[in-house]
N, C-alpha and C positions, 0 to 999 in steps of 0.2 A: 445364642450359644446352644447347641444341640445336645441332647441328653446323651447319659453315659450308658454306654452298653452292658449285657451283662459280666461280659468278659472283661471288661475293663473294670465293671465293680469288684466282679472276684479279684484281679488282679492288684488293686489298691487297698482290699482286704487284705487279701495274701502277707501286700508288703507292711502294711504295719502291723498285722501279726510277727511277722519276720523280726521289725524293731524291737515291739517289745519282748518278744524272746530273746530280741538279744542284750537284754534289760536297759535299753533307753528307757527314760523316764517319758511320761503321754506328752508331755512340753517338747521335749525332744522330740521324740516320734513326731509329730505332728506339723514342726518344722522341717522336721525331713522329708516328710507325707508331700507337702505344700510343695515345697522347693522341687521336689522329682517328678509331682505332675501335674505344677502349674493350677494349683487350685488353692482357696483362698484358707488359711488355716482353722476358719469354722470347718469347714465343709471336711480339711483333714482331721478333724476331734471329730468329726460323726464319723470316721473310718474308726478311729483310735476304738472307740467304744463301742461300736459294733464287733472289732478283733474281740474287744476283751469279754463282752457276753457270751460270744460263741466259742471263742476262745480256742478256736483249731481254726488251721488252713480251710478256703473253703477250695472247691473244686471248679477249675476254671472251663466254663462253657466251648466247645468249639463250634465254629458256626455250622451251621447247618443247611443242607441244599433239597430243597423244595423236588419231591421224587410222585408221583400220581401210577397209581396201579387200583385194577377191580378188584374188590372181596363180594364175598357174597353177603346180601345184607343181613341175612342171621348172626354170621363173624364182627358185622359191622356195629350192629346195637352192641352184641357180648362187648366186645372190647371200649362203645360208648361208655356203657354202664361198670367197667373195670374202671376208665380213666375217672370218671364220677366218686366212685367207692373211694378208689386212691386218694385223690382231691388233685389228681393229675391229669396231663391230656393224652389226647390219640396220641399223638407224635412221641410221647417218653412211652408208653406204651408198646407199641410199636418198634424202637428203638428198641426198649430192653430189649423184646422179645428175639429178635434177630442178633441183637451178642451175643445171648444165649445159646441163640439156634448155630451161629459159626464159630463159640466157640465151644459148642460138642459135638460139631462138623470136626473141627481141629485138633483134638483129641486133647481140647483144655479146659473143661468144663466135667 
């Protein structure tokens, strides 16, 4: 059996946040958890209570396409030693940075 991706965890997050909002009880949830994606109803009570500690939607990952470009390597440490500080990597890094950057290219930022 192959491990669940992240998008799939947010996504089974999501939905039994979704239940109990919409006040199924965790027994419920849990069976509905199971029944919709095939997984065994332990494994749906570890969704259930992970909803209820965080207790908001999480946000679902979209995948991401492997892109190679030069910086210079003074740029390169900097943003090393950013993604470190954060406890994040280049890649979200990175990432921000360029939403940022297009959207106050797009006059939405």
């Amino acid at each position: 059996m192959s491990r669940s991706t992240e998008a799939q965890k947010a996504a089974r997050h999501n939905a039994a946040h979704g239940l109990l909002t919409r006040g199924q009880s965790v027994a419920e949830a849990a069976l509905s958890l199971s029944r919709q994606f095939a997984m065994s109803r332990r494994q749906a009570y570890r969704y259930i209570e992970e909803a209820q500690m965080v207790d908001h939607p999480v946000t679902v990952a979209e995948p991401a396409a492997a892109v190679t470009f030069k910086l210079p390597p003074g740029l390169v440490d900097a943003i090393r030693a950013r993604a470190a500080a954060e406890g994040t990597t280049i890649s979200d890094i990175v990432s921000r940075a360029l939403r940022a950057f297009l959207a106050e290219v797009d006059g939405n930022g």
